[in-house]
N, CA, C and O of each residue as an XYZ file, in Angstrom:
324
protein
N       2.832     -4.226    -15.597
C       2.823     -2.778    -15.599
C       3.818     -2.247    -16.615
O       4.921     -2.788    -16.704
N       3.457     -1.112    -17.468
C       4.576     -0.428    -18.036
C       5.561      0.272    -17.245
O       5.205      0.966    -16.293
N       6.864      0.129    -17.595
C       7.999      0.982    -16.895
C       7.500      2.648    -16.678
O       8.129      3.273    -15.824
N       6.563      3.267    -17.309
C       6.403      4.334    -16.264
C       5.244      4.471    -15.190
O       4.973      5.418    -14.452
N       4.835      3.621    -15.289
C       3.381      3.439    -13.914
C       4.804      2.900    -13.122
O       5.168      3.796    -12.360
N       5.699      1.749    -13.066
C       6.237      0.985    -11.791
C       7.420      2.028    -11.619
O       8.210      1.704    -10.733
N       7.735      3.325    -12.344
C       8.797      4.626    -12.084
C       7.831      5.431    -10.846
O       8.106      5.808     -9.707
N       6.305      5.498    -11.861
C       5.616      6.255    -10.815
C       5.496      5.418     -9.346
O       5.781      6.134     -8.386
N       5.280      4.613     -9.148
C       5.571      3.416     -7.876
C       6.612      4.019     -7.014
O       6.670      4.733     -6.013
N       7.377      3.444     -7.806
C       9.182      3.348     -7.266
C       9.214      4.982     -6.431
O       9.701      5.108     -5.308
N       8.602      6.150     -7.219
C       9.133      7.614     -6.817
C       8.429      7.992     -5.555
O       8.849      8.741     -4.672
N       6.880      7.125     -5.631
C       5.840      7.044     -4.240
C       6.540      6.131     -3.348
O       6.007      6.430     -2.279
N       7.270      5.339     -3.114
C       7.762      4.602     -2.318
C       8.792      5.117     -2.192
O       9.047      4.792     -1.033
N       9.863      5.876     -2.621
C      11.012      6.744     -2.396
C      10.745      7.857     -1.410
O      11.276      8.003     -0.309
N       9.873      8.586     -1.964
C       9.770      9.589     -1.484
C       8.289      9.683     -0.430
O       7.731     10.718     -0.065
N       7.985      8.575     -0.176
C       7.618      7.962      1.041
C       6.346      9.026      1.217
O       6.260      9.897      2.083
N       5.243      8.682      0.016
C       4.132      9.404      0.296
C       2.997      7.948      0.219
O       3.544      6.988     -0.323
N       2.071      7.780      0.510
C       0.983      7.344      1.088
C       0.624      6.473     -0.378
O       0.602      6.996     -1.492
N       0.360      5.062     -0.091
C       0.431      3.813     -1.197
C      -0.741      3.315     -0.235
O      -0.688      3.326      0.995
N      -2.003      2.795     -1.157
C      -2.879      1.155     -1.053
C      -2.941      1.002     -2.347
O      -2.791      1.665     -3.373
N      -3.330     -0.558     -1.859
C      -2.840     -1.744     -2.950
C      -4.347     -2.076     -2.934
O      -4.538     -2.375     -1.755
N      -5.227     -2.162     -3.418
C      -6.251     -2.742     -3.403
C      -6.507     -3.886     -4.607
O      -6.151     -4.008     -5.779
N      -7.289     -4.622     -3.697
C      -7.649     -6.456     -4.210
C      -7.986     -7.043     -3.576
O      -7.621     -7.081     -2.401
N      -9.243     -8.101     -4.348
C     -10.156     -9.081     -2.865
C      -9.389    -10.014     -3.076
O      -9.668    -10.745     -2.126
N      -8.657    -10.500     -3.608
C      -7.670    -11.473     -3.911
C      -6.274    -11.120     -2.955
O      -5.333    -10.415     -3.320
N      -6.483    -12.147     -0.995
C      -5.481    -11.620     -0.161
C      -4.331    -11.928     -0.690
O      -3.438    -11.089     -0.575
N      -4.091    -12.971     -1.279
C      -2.509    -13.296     -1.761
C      -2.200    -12.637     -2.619
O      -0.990    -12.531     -2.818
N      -3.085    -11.951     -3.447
C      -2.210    -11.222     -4.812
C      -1.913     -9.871     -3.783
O      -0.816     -9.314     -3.770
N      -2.961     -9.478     -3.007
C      -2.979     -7.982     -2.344
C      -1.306     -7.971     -1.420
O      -0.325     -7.248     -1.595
N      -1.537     -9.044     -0.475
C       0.232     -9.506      0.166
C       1.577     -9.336     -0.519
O       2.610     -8.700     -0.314
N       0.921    -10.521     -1.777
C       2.379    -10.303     -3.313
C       2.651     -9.002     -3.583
O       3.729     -8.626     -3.124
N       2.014     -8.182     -4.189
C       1.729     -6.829     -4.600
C       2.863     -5.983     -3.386
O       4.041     -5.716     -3.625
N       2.109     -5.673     -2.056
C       2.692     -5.087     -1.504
C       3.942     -5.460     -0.873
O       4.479     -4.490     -0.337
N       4.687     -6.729     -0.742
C       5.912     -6.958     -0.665
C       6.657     -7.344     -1.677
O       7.787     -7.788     -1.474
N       6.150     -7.236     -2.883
C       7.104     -7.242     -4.202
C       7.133     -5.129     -4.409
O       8.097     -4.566     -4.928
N       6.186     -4.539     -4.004
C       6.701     -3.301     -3.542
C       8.023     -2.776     -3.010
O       8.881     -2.081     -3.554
N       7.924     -3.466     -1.413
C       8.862     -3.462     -0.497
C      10.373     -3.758     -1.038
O      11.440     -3.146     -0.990
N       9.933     -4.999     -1.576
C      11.874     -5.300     -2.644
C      12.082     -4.956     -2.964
O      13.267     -4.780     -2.679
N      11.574     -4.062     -4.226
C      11.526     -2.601     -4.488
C      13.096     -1.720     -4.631
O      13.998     -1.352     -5.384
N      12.422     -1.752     -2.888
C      12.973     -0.581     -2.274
C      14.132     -0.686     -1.742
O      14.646      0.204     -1.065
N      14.885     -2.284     -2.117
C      16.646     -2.662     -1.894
C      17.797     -2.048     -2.344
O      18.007     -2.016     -3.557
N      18.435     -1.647     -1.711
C      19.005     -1.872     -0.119
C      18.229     -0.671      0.646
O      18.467     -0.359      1.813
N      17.464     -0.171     -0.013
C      16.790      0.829      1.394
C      15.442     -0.070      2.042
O      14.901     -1.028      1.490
N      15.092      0.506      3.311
C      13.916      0.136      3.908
C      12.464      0.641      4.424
O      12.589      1.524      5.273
N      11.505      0.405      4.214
C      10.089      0.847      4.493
C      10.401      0.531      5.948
O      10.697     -0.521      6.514
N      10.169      2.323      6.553
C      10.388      2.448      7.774
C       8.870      2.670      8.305
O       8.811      2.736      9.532
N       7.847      2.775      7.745
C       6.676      3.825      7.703
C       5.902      2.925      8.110
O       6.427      1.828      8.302
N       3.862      3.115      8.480
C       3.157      1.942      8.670
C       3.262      1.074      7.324
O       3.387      1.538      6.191
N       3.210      0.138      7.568
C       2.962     -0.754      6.654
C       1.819     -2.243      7.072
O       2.219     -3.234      7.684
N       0.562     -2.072      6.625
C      -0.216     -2.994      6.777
C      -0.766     -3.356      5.594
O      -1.573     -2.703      4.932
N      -0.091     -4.908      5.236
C      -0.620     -5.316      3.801
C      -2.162     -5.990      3.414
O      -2.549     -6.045      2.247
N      -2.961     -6.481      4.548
C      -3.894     -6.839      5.154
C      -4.770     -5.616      6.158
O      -4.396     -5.752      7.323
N      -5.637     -4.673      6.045
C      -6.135     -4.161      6.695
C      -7.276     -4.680      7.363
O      -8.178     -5.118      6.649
N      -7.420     -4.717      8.695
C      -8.757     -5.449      9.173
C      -9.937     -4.671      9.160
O      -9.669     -3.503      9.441
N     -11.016     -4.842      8.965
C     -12.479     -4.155      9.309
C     -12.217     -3.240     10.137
O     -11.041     -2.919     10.310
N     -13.414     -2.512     10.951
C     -13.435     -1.998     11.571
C     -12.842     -0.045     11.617
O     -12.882      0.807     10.730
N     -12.415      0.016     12.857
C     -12.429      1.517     12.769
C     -10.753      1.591     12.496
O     -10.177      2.611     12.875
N      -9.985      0.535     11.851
C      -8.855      1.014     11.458
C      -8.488      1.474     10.498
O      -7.373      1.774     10.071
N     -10.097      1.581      9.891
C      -9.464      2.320      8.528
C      -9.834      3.666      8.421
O     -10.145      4.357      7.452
N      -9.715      3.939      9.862
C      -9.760      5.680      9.904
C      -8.242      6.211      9.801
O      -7.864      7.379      9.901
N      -7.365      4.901      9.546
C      -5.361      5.091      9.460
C      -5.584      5.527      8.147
O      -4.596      6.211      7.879
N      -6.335      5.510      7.181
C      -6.289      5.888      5.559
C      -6.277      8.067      5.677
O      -6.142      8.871      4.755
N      -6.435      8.271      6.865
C      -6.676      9.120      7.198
C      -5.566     10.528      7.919
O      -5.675     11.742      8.091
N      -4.227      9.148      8.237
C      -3.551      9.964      9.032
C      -2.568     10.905      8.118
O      -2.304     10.695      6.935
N      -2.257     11.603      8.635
C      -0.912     12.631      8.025
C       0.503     11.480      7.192
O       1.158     11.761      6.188
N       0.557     10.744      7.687
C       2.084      9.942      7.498
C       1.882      8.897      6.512
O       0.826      8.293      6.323
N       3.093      8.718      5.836
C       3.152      7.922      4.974
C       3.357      6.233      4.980
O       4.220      5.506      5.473
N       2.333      6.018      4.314
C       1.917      4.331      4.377
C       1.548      3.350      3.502
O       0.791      3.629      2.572
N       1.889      2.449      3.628
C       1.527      1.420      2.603
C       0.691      0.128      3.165
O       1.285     -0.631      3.931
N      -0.899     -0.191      2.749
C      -1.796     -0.256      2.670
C      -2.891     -0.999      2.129
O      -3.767     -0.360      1.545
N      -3.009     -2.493      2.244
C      -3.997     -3.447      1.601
C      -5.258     -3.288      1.873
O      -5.671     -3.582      2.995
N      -6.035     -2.833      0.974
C      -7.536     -3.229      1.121
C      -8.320     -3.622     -0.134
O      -8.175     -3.290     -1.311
N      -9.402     -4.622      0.618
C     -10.156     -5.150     -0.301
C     -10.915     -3.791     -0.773
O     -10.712     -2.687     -0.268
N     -12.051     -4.133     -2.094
C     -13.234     -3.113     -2.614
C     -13.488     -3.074     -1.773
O     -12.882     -2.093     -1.341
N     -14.280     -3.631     -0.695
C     -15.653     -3.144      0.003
C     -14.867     -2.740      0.837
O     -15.631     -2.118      1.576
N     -13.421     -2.592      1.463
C     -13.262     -1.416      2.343
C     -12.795     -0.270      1.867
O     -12.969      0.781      2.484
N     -12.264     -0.319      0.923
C     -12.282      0.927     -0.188
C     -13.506      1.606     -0.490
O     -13.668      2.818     -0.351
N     -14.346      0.811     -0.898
C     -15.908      1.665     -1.155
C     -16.055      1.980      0.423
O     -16.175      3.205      0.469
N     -16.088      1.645      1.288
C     -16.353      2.160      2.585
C     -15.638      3.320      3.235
O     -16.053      3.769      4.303
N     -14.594      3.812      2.637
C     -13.711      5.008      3.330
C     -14.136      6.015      2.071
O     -14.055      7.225      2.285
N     -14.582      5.560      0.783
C     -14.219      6.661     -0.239
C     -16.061      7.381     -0.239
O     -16.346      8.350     -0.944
């Protein structure tokens, strides 16, 4: 990434507004979102954080008011959007 996409990152994870990571690739999607999280040292992601989202009706959470950080593959991405 160029230093101002991972500034723009850094300021969404600061200021603790609503992050997915999308990739069908689970280990890069995992890497991704806890090389996020380090990030954010010495502070801490207090917020949901699910780096793995499962099927089903939990991805009506893409939905809620609060700020979160968020793995999903395409096809559950094409499925909420």
């Amino acid at each position: 990434l160029k230093p101002p996409a991972v500034l723009k990152l850094l300021t969404v994870l600061l200021l603790e507004w609503q992050l997915v990571v999308v990739s069908d690739d689970a280990e890069l999607r995992m890497g991704a979102c806890e090389l996020l999280l380090s990030w954010l040292h010495p502070f801490a992601w207090v917020q949901a954080y699910v780096p793995t989202m499962p099927d089903g009706p939990w991805l009506d959470l893409l939905k809620a008011p609060f700020p979160f950080l968020i793995g999903l593959t395409l096809s559950q991405l094409a499925a909420v959007a």
